[in-house]
Backbone as JSON, one array per atom type, in Angstrom:
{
  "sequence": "XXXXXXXXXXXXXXXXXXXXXXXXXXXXXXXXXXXXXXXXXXXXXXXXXXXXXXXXXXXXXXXXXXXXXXXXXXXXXXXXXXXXXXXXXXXXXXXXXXXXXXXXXXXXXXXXXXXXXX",
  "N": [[14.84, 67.81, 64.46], [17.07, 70.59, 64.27], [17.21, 72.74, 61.78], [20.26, 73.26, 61.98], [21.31, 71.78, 63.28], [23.91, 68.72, 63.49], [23.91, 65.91, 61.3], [25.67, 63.99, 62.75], [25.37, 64.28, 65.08], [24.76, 63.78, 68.86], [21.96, 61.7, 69.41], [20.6, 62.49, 71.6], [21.59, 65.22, 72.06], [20.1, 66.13, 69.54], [17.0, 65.64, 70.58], [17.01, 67.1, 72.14], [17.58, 69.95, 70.69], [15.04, 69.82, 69.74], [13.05, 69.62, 71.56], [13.62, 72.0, 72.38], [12.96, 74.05, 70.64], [10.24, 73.75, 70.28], [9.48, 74.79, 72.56], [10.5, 77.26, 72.58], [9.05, 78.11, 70.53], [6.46, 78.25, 71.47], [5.15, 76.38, 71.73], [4.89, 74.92, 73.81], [4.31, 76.12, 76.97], [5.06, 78.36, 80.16], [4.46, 76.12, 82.69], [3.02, 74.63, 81.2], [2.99, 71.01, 79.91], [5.56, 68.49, 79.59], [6.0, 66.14, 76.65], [5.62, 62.57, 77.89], [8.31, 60.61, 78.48], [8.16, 58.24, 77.33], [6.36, 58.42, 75.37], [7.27, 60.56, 73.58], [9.67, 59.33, 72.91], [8.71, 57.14, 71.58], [7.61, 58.74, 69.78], [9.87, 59.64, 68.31], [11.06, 58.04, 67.22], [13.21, 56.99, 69.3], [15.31, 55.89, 71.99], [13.97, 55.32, 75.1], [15.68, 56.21, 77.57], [17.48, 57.8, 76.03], [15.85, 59.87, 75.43], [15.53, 60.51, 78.35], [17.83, 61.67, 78.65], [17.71, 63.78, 77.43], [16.02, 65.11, 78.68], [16.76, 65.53, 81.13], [19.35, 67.06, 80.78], [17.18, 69.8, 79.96], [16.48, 69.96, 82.72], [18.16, 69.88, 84.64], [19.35, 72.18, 83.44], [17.42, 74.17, 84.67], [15.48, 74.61, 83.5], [13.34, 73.44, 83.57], [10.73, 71.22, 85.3], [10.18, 68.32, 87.32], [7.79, 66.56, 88.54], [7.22, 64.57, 90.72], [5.64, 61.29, 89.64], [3.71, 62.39, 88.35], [4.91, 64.16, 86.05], [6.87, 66.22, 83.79], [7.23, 69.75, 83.93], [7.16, 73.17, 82.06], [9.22, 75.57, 83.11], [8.15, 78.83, 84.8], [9.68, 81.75, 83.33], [11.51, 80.09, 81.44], [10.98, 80.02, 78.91], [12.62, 82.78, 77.88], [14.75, 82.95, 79.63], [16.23, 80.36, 77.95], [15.42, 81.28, 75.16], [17.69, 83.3, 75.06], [19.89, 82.0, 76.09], [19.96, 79.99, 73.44], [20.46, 81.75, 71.78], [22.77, 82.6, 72.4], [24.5, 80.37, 72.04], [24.09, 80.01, 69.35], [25.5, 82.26, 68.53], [27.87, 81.73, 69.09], [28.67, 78.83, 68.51], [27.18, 78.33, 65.88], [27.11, 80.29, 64.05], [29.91, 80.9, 63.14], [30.3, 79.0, 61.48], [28.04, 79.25, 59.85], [29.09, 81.88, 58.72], [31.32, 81.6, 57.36], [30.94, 79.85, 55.58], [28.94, 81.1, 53.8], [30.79, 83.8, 53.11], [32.94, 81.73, 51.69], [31.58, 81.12, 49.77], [31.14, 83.33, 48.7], [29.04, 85.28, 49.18], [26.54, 88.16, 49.96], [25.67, 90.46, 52.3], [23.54, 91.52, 51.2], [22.55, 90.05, 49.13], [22.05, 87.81, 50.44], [19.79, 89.27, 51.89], [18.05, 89.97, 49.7], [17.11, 87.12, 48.37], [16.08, 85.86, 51.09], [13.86, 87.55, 50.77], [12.36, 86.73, 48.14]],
  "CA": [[16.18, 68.36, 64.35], [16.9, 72.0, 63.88], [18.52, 73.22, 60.28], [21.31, 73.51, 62.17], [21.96, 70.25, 64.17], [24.6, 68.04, 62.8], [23.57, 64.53, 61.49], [26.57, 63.62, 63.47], [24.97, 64.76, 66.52], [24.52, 62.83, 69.63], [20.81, 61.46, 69.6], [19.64, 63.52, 72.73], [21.23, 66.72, 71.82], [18.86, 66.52, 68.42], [16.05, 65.63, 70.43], [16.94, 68.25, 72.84], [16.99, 70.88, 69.99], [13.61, 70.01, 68.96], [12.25, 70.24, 72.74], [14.13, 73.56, 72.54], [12.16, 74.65, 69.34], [8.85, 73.71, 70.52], [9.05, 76.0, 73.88], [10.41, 78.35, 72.02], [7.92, 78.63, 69.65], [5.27, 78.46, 72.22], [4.28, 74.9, 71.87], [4.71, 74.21, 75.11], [4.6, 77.66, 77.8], [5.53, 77.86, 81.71], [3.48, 75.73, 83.56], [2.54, 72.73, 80.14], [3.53, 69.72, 80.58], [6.42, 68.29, 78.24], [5.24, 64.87, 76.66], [6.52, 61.46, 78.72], [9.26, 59.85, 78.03], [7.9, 57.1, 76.42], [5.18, 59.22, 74.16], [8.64, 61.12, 72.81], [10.83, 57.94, 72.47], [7.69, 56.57, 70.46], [7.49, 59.62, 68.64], [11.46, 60.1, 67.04], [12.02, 55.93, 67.21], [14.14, 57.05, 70.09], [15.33, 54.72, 73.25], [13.83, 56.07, 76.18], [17.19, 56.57, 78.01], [17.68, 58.95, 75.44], [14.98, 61.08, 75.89], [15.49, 61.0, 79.52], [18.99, 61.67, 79.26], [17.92, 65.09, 77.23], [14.93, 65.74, 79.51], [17.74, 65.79, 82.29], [19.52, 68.34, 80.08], [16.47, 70.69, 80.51], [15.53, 70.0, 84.53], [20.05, 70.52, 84.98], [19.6, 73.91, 83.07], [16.46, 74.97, 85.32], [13.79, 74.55, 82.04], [11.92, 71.72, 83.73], [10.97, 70.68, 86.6], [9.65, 66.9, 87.5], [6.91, 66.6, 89.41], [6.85, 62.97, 90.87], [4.68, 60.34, 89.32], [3.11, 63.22, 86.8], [5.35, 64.3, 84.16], [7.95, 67.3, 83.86], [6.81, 71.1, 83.21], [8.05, 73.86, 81.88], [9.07, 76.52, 84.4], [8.23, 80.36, 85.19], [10.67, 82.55, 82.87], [12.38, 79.29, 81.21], [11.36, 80.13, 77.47], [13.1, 83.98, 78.12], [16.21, 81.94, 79.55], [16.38, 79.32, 76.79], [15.65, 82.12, 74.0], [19.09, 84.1, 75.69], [20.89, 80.35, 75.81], [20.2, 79.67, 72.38], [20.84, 82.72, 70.78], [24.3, 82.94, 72.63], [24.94, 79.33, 71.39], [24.03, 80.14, 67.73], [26.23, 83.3, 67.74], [29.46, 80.89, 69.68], [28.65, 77.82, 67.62], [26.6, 77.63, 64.48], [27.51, 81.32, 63.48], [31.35, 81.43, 62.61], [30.59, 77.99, 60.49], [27.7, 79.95, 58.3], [29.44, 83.51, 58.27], [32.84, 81.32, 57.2], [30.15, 79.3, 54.29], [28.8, 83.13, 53.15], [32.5, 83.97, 52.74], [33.35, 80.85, 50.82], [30.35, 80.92, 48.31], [31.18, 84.73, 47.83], [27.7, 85.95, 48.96], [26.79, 89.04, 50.57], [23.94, 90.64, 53.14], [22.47, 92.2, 50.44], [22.35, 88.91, 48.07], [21.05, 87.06, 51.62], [18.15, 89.49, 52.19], [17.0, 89.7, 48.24], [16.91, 85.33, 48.72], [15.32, 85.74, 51.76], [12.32, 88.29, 50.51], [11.84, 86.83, 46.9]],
  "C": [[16.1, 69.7, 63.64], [18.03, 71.86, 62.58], [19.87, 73.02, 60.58], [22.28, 72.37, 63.03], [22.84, 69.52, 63.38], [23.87, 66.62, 62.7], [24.26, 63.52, 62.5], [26.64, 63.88, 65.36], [24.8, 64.18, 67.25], [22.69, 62.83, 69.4], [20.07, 62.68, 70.57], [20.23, 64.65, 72.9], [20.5, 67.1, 70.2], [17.45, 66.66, 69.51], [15.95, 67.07, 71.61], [16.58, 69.45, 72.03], [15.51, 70.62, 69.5], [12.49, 70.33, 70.01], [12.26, 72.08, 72.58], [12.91, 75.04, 72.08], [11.3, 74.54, 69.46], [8.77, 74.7, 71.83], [9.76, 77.12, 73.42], [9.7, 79.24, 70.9], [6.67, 78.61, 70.45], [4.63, 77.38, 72.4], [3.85, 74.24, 73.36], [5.45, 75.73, 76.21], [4.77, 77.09, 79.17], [4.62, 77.41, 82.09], [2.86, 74.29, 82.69], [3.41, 72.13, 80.77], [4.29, 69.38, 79.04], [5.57, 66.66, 78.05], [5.85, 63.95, 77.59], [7.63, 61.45, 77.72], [9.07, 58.94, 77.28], [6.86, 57.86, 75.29], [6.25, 59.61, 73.63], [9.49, 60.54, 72.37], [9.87, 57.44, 71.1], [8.08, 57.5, 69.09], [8.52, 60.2, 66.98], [11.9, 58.91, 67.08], [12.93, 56.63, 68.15], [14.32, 55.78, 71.39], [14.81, 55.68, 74.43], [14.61, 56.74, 76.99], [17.58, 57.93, 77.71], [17.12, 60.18, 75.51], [14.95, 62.02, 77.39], [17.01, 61.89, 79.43], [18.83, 63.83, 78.61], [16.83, 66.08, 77.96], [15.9, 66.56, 80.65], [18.3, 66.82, 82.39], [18.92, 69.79, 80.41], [16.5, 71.13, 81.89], [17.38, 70.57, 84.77], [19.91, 72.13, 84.59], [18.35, 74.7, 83.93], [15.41, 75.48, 84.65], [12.9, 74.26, 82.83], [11.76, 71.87, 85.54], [10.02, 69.23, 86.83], [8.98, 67.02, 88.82], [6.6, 64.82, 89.52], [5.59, 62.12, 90.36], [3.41, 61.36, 88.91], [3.74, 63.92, 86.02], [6.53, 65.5, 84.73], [7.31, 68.37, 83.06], [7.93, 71.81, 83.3], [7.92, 75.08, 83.06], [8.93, 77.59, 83.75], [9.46, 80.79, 84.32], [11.88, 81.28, 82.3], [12.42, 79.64, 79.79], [12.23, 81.73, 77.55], [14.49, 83.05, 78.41], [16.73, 81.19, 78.21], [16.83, 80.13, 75.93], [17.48, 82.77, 74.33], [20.49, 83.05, 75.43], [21.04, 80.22, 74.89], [20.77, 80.44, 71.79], [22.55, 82.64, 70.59], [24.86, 81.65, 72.36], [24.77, 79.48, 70.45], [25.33, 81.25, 67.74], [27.9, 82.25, 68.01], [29.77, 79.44, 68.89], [28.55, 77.73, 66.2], [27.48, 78.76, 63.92], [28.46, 81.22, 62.78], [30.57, 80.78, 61.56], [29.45, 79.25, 59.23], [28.32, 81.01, 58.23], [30.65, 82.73, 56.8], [32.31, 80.91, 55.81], [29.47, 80.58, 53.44], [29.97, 83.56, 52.68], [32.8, 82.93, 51.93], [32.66, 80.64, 49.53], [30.37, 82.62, 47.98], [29.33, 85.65, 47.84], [27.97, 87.1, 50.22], [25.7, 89.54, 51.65], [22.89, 90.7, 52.25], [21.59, 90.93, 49.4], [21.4, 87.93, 49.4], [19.54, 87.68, 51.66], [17.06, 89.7, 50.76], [16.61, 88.19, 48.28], [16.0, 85.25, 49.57], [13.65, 86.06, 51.48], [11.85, 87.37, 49.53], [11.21, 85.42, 47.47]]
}
C-alpha cells in the first residue's frame, strides 16, 4: 500500500496501487511477467478473487495483457501511460486532501523542502 492509499480502501485497489508502484519503479518493464494470482494472493494474505479482480483493473486499462495458460505481462508503453494516469490521479485525488492538511498545520513550501533535505 502506497503512503497514500486509505486503510479504508477496497482490498484490490491497495493491491492495485502496489502493482502500480512496482512497474513504475521498474520492477516489472514491458514485456515481464506480473506474478500469478495465487503467488500475489499468498504474498498480501489476499483472496485470489481479489487479486484477479485488480489484475482485471490493469488488462481493462490496457497495462496487461493475459496470455492464456502463462501468466499476464506488462505491455509496450504501459509504464509511460500508468506514470501520466497516476500523476493525474494524485493531482485530482490525493492532492487537494494534502495541499488542504499543509494549510491546516500552517506549513509552507519552504518549511516542506528544508524537512525534505535535512
Amino acid at each position: 500500500m502506497t503512503a497514500l492509499e486509505h486503510e479504508d480502501s477496497p482490498v484490490y485497489l491497495k493491491l492495485r496501487a502496489i502493482i502500480a508502484a512496482a512497474i513504475l519503479r521498474g520492477q516489472y518493464r514491458a514485456g515481464d511477467q506480473l506474478p500469478s494470482v495465487r503467488a500475489l494472493a499468498a504474498e498480501h494474505n489476499a483472496n485470489p478473487l481479489t487479486v484477479a479482480k485488480a489484475y482485471q483493473s490493469f488488462q481493462d486499462d490496457g497495462y496487461v495483457e493475459v496470455r492464456r495458460g502463462v501468466g499476464m505481462f506488462v505491455l509496450p508503453g504501459a509504464v509511460e501511460r500508468l506514470r501520466v494516469a497516476e500523476r493525474d490521479r494524485f493531482l485530482t485525488s490525493y492532492w487537494p486532501r494534502v495541499r488542504d492538511h499543509i494549510q491546516l498545520l500552517g506549513l509552507d513550501a519552504a518549511d516542506l523542502l528544508r524537512h525534505e533535505l535535512a
